[in-house]
C-alpha positions in Angstrom: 93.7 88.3 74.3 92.5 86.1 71.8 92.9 81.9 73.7 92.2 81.5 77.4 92.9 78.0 78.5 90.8 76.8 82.4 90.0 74.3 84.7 86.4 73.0 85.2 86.6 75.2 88.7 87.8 78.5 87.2 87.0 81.4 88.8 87.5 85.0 88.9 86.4 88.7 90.1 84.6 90.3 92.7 83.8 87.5 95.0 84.5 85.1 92.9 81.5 85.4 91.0 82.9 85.4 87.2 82.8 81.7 86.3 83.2 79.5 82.7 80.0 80.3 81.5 80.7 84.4 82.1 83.6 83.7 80.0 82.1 82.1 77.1 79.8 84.7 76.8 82.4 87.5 76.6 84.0 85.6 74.1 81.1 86.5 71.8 81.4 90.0 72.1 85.5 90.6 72.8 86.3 87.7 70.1 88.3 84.9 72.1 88.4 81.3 72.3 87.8 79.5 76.1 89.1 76.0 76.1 88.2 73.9 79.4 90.6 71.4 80.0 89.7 68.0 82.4 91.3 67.6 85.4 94.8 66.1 85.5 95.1 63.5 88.4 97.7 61.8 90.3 97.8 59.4 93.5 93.8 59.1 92.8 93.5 63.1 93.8 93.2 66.3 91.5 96.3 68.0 91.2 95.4 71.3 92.5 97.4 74.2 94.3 95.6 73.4 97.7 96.3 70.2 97.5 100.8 70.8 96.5 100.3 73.0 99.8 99.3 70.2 101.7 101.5 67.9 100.8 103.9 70.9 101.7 103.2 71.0 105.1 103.1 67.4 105.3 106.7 67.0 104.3 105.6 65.3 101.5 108.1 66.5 99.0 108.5 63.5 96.7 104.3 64.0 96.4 104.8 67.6 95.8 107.8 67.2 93.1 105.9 64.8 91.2 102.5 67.3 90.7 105.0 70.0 90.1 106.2 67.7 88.0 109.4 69.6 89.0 111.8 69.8 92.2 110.3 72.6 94.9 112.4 75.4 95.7 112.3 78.6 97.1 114.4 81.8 97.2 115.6 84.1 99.6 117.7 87.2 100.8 120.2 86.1 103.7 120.1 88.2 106.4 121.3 88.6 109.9 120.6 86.3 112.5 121.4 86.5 116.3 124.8 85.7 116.3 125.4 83.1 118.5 127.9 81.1 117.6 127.2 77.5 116.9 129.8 75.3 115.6 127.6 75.0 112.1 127.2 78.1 110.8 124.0 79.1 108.5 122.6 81.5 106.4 119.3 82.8 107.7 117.0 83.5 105.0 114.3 86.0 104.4 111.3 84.0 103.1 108.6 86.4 100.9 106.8 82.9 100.0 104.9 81.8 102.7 104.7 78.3 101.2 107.7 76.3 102.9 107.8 73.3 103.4 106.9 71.1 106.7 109.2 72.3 109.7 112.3 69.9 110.4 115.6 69.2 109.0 115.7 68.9 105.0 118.6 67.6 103.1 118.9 71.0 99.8 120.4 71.8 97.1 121.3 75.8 97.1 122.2 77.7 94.1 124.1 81.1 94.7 125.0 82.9 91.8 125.9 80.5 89.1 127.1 77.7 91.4 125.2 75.0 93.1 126.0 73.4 96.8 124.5 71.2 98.8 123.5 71.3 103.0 121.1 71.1 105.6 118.3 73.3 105.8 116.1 73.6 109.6 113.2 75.4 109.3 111.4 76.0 112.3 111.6 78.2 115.4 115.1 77.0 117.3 113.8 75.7 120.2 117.1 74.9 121.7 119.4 78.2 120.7 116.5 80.9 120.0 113.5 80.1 120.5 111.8 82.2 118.3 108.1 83.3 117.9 108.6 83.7 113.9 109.5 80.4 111.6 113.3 80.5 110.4 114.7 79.0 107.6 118.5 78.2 108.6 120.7 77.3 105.4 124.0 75.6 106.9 125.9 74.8 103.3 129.0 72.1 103.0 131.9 73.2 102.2 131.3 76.6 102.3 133.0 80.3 103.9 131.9 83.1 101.7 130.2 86.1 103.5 126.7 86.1 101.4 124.6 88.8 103.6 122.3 90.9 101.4 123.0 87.4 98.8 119.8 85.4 97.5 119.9 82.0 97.8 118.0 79.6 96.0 117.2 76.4 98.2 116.0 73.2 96.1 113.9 70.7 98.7 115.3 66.9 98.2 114.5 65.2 101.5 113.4 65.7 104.6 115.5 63.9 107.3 113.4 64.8 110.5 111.4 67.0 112.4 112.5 69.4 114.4 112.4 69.0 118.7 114.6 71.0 121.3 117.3 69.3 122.7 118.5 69.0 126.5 122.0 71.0 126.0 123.4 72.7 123.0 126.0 69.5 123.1 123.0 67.1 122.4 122.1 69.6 119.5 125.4 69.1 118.4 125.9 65.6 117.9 122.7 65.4 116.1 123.3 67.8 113.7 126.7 66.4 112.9 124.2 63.1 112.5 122.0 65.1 110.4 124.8 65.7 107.9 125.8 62.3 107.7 122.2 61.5 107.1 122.2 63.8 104.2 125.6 62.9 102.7 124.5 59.5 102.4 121.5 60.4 100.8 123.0 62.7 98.6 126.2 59.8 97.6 123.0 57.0 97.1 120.8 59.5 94.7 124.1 60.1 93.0 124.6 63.7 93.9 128.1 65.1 93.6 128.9 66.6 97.1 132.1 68.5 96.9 134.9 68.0 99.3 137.2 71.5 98.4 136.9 74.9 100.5 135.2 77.4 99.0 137.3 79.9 100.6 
C-alpha cells in the first residue's frame, strides 16, 4: 500500500476508533501517502452512502442516479414463486442487496445474458395475490417467454410509476397493471428507449 485516498469522516477498526490522524501517523512508519479529499456536494447536501440510501427509499431515483453519477441497478437469481397464475407473468428475484429501492411499481431495464429488455418491476409484499410477510421483487419483462429459473437478472431502476396498494379483486389488479405498462411504454417511447415489439420465444 503506498496512496490512501479519504473523506474528512474516515473511519475504521474496532469501534470505529482509527481515524485521519491514526493514519497519518502510520504513514510515517509503513511509508504511505494519506490524501483527504473535501466533500463533493449536490442538491445543497454531501453526497454520502446514507444519504443515496435515503433517497432510495424515497423513490427518489433520478436524486440517486445523479450522486451515483450512474443508473441504479441491482442483480438477482430468479427463483420460484407461488405459482398462481396471473395473466402477467414475472420473474421473482432473490435480492442479496438489501438496498432496493422504495416499494411500488418501477418502469426497468433488465439485462439477461448479453441482451437487454425492458418491463415492470413491483417490489413489495403482494397485498392482493400473496400477501407476503418478506418484500418481493417481481420482474414482469415485455416481450418475453424464456424459462430463466436459476438465471440472474440484472434490473436497471428508470422510474418509478407508483406505489404499491391492494386492490378490491384480482380484476381491479388487472386493469391497473395493464395501465401500469402503458404508463411505462410511454415513458420509455418519450425518453427514447427502444422497446421491442418481436417474441422472444
Amino acid at each position: 500500500m503506498k496512496f490512501i485516498v479519504i473523506g474528512r469522516d474516515f473511519k475504521f477498526g474496532l469501534n470505529a476508533k482509527g481515524d485521519i490522524n491514526l493514519l497519518k501517523k502510520f504513514s510515517l512508519k509503513y511509508n504511505y501517502n494519506v490524501k483527504v479529499i473535501n466533500d463533493v456536494k449536490l442538491f445543497g447536501k454531501r453526497i454520502s452512502s446514507t444519504l443515496i440510501r435515503k433517497y432510495l427509499k424515497q423513490g427518489k431515483i433520478e436524486k440517486v442516479r445523479k450522486m451515483l453519477g450512474r443508473e441504479y441497478k441491482i442483480e438477482g437469481v430468479v427463483i420460484h414463486g407461488k405459482h398462481i397464475g396471473f395473466k402477467y407473468p414475472t420473474a421473482n428475484l432473490k435480492i442479496e442487496n438489501e438496498n432496493t429501492p422504495a416499494t411500488g411499481v418501477w418502469a426497468v431495464m433488465v439485462e439477461y445474458g448479453k441482451k437487454k429488455y425492458f418491463g415492470a418491476v413491483n417490489i413489495g409484499f403482494a397485498p392482493t395475490l400473496k400477501k407476503e410477510e418478506k418484500k418481493l421483487v417481481e420482474v414482469h419483462i415485455f416481450n418475453f417467454h424464456k424459462n430463466i429459473y436459476g438465471k440472474i437478472l440484472k434490473v436497471t431502476f428508470l422510474k418509478k410509476i407508483r406505489n404499491e396498494k391492494k386492490f378490491k379483486s384480482i380484476k381491479s389488479l388487472t386493469e391497473q397493471v395493464k395501465n401500469d405498462i402503458k404508463v411505462i411504454k410511454r415513458f420509455l417511447k418519450k425518453r427514447g428507449f427502444y422497446e421491442p415489439e418481436r417474441s422472444s420465444r
